[in-house]
Every structure is written in structure tokens, then in C-alpha cells.
N, C-alpha and C positions, 0 to 999 in steps of 0.2 A: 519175113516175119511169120513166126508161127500162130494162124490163131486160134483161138479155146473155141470148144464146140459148147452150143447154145445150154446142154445140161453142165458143164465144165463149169461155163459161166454163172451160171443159178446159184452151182454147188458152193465156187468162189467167194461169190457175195455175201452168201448164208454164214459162211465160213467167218469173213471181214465184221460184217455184222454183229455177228454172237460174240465175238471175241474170246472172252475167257471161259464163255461156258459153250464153244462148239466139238459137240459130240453127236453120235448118230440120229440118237430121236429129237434134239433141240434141228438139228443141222434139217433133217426131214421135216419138219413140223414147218420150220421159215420158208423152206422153196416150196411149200403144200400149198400154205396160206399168200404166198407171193405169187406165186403161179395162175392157183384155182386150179389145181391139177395134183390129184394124191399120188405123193412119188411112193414107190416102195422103196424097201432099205435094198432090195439088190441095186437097184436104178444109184442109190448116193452114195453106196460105197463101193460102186464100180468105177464114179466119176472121182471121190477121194485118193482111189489108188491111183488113178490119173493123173491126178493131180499132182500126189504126194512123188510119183516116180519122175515128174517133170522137174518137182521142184518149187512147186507153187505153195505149197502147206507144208509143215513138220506136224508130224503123228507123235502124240508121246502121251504116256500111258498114265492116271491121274493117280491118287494114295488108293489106298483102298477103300472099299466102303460100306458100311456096314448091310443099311439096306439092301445091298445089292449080294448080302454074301460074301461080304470079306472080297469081293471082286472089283478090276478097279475100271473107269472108262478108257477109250483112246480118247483122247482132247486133238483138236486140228486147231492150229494157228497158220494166220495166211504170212507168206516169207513177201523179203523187197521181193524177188522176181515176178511173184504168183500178183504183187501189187502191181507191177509193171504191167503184166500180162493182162489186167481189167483196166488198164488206163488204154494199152493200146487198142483191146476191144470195141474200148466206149469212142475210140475217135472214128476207129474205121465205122462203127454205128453212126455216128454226126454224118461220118460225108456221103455214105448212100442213103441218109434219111434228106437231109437238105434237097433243099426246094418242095418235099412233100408236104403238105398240108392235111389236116382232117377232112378238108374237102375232097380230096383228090379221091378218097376212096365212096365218094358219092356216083354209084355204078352212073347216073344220068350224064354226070362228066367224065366221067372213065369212058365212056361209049362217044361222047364228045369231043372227046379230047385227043 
């Protein structure tokens, strides 16, 4: 099993989430505000091309628009794989999280323990 690296993941989600409106600044804005960590655009559309060359998202270009200059966005939708790909993430996340508790990261029982 291949699996996505932790920005991959972010990027993934942001992606699932937005749905029909995931493009560069919406897609940065969700892992900014998700994170608490300001991604730049090289950081999400280094992880897009990632993604997209894997297989996980299609990239397709939206009408034109006026605001923008008669220019149009790339839009990302996540594909079944790219879906497949954050279901297998979130298990192998369950089984090395199990048994941990919020306590555990109490240094006086880490030291404890």
C-alpha cells in the first residue's frame, strides 16, 4: 500500500470538501484554516500535481470569467482512487493511534510510563 504524505493528505481533504468550488485559493484558504499553518501556493500546488499524476484528483479547466480577465480556473475533483487513498490513510491513522489517549501525552506519565 502506497501511502499519501501528511501535505497530500491535507491537500486531499480540502479537495473532498470544497467539492465544486476546489481551486487554488479556496483549496489554500481550507488547509490554512484546518491546519493553523499558512500554506503557500507552491506548498498546494506541488501537492496537486501529486496528486493529480497519481490519480487521486482530475484537473479541468472552469468557463471563463470575467473578473478574472476572460481567464478561467483549474477546478480539482477528488476521483474513487484519490477516495480510496484517504479511507486507507484514516485506518492506518486508527491503528497507530489506538490505545493512545490524551493522557498519554501527559510528560508526568510519559516519564512514568
Amino acid at each position: 500500500m502506497k501511502l499519501l504524505s501528511r501535505s497530500e493528505e491535507v491537500i486531499l481533504l480540502a479537495v473532498w470538501r470544497l467539492r465544486d468550488n476546489a481551486y487554488g485559493v479556496t483549496i489554500r484558504d481550507l488547509a490554512s484554516k484546518s491546519t493553523g499553518y499558512e500554506w503557500d501556493f507552491a506548498a498546494v500546488y506541488i501537492a496537486l500535481d501529486k496528486l493529480t499524476r497519481k490519480g487521486y484528483v482530475n484537473k479541468t479547466l472552469s468557463k471563463p470569467i470575467a473578473e478574472r480577465g476572460g481567464r478561467s480556473k483549474c477546478m480539482y475533483t477528488l476521483t474513487l482512487d484519490g477516495k480510496n487513498a484517504l479511507k486507507s490513510i484514516q485506518k492506518v491513522q486508527k491503528i497507530l493511534w489506538q490505545g493512545i489517549s490524551d493522557a498519554a501525552f501527559d510528560l508526568e506519565e510519559y516519564q512514568n510510563g
